[in-house]
C-alpha positions as CSV (number, residue, x, y, z in Angstrom):
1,X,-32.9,23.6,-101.8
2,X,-31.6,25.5,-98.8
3,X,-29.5,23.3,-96.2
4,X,-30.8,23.5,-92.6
5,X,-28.7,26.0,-90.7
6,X,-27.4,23.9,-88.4
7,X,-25.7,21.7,-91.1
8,X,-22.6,22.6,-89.9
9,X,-22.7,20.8,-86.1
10,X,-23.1,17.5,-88.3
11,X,-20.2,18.0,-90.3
12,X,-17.4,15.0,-88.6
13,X,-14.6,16.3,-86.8
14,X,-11.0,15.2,-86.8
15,X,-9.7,15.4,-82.5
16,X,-6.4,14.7,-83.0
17,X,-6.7,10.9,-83.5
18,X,-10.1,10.5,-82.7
19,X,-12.8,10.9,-85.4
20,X,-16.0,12.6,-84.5
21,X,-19.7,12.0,-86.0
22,X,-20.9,16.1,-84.9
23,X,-19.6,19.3,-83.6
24,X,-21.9,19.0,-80.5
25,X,-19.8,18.0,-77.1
26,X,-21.5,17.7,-74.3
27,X,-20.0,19.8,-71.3
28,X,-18.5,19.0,-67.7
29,X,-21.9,19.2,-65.8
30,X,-21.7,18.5,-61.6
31,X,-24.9,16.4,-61.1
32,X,-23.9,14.5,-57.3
33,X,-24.8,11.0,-58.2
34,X,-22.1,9.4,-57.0
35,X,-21.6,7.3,-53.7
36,X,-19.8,10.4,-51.4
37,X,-18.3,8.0,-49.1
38,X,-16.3,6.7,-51.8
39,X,-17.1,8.8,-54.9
40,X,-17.4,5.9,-56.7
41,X,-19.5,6.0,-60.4
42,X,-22.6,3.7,-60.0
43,X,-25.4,2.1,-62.7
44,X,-27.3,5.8,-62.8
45,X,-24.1,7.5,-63.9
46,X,-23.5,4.6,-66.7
47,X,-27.4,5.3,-68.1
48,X,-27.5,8.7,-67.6
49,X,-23.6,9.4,-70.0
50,X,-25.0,6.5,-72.4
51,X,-28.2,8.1,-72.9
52,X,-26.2,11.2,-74.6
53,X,-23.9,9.4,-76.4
54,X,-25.2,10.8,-79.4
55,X,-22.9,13.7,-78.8
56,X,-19.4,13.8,-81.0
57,X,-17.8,13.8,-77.7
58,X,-18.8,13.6,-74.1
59,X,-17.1,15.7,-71.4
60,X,-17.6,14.5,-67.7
61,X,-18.4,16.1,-64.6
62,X,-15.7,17.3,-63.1
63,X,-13.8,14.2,-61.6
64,X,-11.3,14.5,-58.0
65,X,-8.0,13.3,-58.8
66,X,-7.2,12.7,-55.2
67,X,-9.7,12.5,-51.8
68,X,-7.7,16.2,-50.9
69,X,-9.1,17.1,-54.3
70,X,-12.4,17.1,-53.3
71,X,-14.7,19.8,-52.6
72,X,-18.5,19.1,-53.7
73,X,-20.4,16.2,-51.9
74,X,-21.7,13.6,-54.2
75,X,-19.2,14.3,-57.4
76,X,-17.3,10.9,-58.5
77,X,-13.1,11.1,-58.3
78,X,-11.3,9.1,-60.5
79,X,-7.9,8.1,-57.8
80,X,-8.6,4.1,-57.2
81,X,-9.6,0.9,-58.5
82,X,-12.9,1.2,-57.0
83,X,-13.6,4.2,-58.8
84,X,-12.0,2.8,-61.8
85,X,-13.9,0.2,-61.9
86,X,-17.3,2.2,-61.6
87,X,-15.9,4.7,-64.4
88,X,-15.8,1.7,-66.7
89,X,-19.1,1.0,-66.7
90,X,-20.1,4.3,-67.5
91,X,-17.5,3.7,-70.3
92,X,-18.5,0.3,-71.6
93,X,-22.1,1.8,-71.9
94,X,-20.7,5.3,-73.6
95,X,-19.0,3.0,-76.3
96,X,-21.5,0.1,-76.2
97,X,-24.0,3.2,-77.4
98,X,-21.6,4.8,-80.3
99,X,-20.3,7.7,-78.3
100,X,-17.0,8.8,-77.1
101,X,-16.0,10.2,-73.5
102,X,-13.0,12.3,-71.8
103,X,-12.9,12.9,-68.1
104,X,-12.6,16.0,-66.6
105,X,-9.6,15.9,-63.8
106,X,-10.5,18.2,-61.0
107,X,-9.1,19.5,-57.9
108,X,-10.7,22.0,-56.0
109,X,-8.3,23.6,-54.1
110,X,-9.5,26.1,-51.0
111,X,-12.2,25.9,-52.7
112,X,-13.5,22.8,-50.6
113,X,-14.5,22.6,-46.6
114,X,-13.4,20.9,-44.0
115,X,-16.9,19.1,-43.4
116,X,-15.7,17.1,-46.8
117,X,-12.9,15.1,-45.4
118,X,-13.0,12.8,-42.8
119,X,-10.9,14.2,-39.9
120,X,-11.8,17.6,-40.3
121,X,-8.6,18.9,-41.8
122,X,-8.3,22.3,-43.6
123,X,-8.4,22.5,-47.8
124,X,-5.3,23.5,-49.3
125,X,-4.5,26.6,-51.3
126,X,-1.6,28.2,-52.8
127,X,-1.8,30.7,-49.7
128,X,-3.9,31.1,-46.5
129,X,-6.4,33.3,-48.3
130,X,-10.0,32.4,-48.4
131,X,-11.6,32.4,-51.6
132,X,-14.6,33.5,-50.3
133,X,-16.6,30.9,-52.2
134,X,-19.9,28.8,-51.4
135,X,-19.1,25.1,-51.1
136,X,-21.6,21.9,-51.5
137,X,-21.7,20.0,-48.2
138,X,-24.0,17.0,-46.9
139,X,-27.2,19.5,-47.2
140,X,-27.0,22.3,-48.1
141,X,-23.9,24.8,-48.9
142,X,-21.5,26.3,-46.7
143,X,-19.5,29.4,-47.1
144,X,-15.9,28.8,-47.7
145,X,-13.1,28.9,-44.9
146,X,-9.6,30.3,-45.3
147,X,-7.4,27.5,-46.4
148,X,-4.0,26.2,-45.0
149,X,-1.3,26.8,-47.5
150,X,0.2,24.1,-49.6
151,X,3.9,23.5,-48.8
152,X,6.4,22.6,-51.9
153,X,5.7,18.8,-50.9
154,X,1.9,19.5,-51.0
155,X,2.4,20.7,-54.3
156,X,4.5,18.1,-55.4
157,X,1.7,15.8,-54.4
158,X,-1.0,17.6,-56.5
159,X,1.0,16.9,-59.7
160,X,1.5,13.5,-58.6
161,X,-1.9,13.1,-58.3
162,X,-3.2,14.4,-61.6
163,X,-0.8,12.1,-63.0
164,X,-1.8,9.3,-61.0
165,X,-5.7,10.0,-62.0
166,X,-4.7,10.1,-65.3
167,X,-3.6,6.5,-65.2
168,X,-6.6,5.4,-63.9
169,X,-8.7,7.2,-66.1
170,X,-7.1,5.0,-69.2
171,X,-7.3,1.8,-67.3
172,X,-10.6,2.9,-66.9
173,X,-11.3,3.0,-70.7
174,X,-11.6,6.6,-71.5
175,X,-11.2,8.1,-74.7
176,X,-8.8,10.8,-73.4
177,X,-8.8,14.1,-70.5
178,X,-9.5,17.3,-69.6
179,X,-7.8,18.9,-67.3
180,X,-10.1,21.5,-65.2
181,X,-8.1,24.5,-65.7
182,X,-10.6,27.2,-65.1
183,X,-12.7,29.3,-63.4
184,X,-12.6,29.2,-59.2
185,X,-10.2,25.6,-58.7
186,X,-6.7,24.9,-57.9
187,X,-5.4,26.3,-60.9
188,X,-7.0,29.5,-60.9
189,X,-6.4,29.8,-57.3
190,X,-2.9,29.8,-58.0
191,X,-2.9,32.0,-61.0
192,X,-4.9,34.6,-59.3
193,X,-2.9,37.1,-57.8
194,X,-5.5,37.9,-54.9
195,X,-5.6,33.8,-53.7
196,X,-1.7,33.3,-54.7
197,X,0.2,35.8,-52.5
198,X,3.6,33.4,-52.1
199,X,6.9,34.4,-53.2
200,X,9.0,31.1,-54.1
201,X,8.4,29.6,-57.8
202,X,5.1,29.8,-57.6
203,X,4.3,32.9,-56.6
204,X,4.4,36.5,-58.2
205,X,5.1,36.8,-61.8
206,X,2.7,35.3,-64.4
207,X,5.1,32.7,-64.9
208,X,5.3,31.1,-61.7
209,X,2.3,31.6,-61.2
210,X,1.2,29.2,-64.2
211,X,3.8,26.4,-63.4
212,X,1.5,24.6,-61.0
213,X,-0.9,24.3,-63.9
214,X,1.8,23.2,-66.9
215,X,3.6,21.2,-64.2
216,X,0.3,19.1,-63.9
217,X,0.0,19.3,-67.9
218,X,3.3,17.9,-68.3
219,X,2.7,14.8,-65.5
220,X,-0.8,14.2,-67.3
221,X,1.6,14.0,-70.6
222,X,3.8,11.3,-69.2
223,X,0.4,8.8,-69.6
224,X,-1.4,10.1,-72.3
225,X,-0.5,11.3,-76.0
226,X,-0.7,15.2,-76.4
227,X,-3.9,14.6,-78.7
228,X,-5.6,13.2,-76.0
229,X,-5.1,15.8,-73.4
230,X,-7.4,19.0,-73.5
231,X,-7.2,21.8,-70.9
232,X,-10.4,24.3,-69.7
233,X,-8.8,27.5,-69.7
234,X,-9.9,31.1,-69.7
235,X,-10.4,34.6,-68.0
236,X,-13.9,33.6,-67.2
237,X,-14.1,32.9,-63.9
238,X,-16.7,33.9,-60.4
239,X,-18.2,37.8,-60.5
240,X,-17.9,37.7,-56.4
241,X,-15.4,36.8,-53.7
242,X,-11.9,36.8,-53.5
243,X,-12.0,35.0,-57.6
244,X,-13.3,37.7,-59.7
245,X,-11.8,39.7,-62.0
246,X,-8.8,42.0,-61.8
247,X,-6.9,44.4,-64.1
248,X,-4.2,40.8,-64.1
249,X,-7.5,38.5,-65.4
250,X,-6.7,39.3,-69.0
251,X,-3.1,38.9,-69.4
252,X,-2.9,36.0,-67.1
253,X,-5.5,34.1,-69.6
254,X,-3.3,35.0,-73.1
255,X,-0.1,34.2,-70.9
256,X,-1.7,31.1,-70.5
257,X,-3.2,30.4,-73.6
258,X,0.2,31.3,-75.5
259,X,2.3,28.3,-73.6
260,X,-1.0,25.7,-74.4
261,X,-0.5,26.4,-77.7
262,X,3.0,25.1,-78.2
263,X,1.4,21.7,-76.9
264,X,-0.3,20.3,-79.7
265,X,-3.7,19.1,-76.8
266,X,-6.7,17.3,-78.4
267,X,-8.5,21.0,-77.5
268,X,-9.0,23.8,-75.2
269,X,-12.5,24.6,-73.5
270,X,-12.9,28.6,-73.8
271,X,-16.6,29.6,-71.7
272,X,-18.2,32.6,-72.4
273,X,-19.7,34.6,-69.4
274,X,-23.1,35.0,-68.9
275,X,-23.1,37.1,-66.0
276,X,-23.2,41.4,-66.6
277,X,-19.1,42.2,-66.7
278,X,-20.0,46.0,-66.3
279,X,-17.4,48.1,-64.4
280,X,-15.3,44.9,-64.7
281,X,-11.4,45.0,-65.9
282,X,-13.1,42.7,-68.9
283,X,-16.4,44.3,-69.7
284,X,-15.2,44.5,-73.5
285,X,-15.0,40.5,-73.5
286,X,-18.4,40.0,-72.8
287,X,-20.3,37.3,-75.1
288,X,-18.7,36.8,-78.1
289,X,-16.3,39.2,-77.6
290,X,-14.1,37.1,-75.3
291,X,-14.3,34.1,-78.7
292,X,-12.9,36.2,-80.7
293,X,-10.4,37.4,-78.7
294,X,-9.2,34.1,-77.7
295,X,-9.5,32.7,-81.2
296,X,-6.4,35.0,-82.5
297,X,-4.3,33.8,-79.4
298,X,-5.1,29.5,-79.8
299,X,-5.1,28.0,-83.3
300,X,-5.3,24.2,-81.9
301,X,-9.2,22.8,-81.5
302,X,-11.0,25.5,-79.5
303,X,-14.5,23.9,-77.7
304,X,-17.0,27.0,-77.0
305,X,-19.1,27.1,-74.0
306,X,-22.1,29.1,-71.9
307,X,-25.1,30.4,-73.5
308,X,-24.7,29.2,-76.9
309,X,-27.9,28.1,-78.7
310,X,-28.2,25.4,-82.1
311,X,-28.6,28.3,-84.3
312,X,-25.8,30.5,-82.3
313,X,-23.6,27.6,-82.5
314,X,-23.3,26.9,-86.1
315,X,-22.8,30.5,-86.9
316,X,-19.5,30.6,-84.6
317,X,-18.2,27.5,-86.6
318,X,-18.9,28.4,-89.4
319,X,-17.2,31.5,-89.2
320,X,-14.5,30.1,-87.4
321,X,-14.5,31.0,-84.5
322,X,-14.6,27.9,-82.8
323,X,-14.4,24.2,-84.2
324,X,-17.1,22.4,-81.3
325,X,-19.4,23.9,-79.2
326,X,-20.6,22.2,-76.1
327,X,-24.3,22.1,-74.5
328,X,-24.3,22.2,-70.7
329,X,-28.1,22.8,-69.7
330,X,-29.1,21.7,-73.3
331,X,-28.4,17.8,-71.9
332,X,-29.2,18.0,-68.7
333,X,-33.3,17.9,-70.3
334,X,-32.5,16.3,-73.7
335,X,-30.1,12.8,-73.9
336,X,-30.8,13.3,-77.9
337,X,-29.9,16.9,-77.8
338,X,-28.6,16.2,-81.2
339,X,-30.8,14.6,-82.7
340,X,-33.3,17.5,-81.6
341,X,-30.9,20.1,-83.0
342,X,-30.7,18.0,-86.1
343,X,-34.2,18.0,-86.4
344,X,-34.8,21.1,-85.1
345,X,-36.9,19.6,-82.4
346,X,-38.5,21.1,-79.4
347,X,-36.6,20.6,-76.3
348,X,-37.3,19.8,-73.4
349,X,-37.7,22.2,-70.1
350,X,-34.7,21.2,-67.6
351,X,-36.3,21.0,-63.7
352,X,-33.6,23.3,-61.8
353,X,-34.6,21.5,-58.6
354,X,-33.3,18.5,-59.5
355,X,-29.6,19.4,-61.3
356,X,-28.0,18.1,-57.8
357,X,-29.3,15.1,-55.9
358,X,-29.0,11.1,-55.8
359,X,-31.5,9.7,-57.7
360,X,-33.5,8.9,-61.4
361,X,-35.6,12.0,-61.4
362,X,-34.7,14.4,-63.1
363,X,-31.1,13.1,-64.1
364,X,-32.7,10.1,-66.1
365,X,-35.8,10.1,-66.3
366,X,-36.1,13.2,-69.4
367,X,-37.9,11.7,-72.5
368,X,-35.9,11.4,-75.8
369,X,-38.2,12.1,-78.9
370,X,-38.9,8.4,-79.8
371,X,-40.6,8.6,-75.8
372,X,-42.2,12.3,-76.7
């Protein structure tokens, strides 16, 4: 009797330590349902992660390590005991209901406003180059503003800080972290030769231009066990503004993906880009392409992301190319997205209106099969 060809999502998983029921993670997803004032996790946030803990591994939205992290109203940080306190609820339930659950650290670099913080100050950025990015204020967005650029102590501070989040993330109960190392934030900002025009240590070559981001790996190290600690990395990153891609995009990404290698990290998150690369200085990594390119460079667990379907999925683990896959939109309308994959279920349709907001609907409030 044929086996269903999904079989392979529901084979377990080894993460370092960490044993996994499925290859099906479900991916960093920004849904604003935290208190801004505090960005504090509430009892929506703790329903809403528990209802997909069916997943092998949960992925959070992306979390603030500090308040100068910030840069999208309504997203939770992760920086002080209130939060701390709110996160373990959301991991109480997330364990209470079988799953597992990494947070995703996050600072946003210039790409933030000065409506976000309190007195009105500037974001920081490697340099005084705007990024040329649309930013989530109180509502509605805003386009972005050139930031002021981060002294040596500034950046000090921003390693200090993922190391400081990182603490309260395990005395907050998580399973482990994952450091946002991709597309528009800090750490592209700084590896992007457009946004990073400085010339001390962390400017100019490849390799000062990625210390920011293993300086921050390394802090993130001092708290947690290497096979606890993953990193989303990639070329991938925003087709407009001052962030897209150059002829530097490519070797930048392998430069980077070379040095996480000699880590040992619980995994690396790798998207794929949905968006038409044409004309691009990586139009020959579009879809797959980019995968399997990666894939020869990063033998450690590699997590595949954006625009990968059940059926799509198990074919690029079981040829290898990837070891998980994780399902952004895919939970967002289904908290048993695995058990619909599984069964090969209908799924539901996700309600676009509501991906950002402050309540139930359409965060919660999506049926699982037993409800269908």
């Amino acid at each position: 009797m044929p086996t269903r060809p999904t079989e392979v999502l529901f084979t377990p998983y080894a993460l370092g330590d960490l044993q996994l029921k499925n290859r099906i993670v479900m991916a960093p997803l920004t849904r604003t349902r935290a208190e801004n004032r505090g960005k504090v996790p509430n009892g929506l946030m703790a329903e809403y992660y528990a209802q997909r803990a069916g997943a092998g591994l949960i992925i959070t939205e992306g979390t603030f390590v500090s308040e100068q992290g910030q840069g999208w109203y309504g997203a939770p940080g992760v920086y002080n005991a209130e939060q701390a306190a709110g996160w373990r609820r959301v991991t109480d339930a997330v364990h209470s209901a079988g799953g597992l659950i990494f947070v995703q650290l996050w600072h946003q670099g210039s790409v933030s406003h000065r409506f976000l913080y309190a007195d009105g100050r500037l974001p920081l950025g490697p340099s005084a180059v705007n990024p040329e990015q649309l930013i989530h204020v109180e509502g509605g967005k805003v386009p972005s503003e050139t930031p002021r650029e981060m002294s040596l102590q500034d950046i000090k501070q921003a390693v200090e800080d993922f190391r400081h989040a990182a603490q309260v993330a395990q005395d907050a109960g998580f399973d482990g972290v994952q450091i946002q190392g991709g597309f528009v934030y800090i750490f592209q900002q700084f590896l992007h030769e457009v946004t990073n025009r400085r010339t001390d240590q962390y400017g100019g070559p490849v390799e000062n231009r990625a210390r920011l981001l293993f300086e921050a790996l390394e802090a993130v190290l001092e708290v947690w066990p290497s096979n606890r600690v993953g990193v989303k990395a990639g070329p991938m990153m925003s087709e407009h503004g001052a962030l897209r891609a150059t002829d530097e995009t490519l070797r930048t990404s392998e430069y980077v993906y070379r040095k996480l290698a000699d880590y040992k990290l619980s995994h690396v998150l790798l998207m794929r880009q949905n968006a038409d690369l044409t004309g691009t200085p990586i139009e020959h990594l579009s879809g797959d392409a980019v995968v399997h390119h990666f894939r020869r460079l990063y033998e450690g667990t590699l997590i595949l992301n954006v625009g990968i379907n059940a059926q799509h999925a198990a074919q690029l683990v079981g040829e290898g190319a990837g070891d998980l896959v994780a399902f952004g939109r895919g939970y967002i309308a289904n908290p048993d997205l695995a058990e619909r994959i599984r069964r090969d279920a209908p799924l539901n349709e996700p309600r676009p209106e509501y991906f950002y907001g402050a309540s139930a609907t359409g965060y919660t409030d999506y049926p699982a099969l037993s409800q269908s």
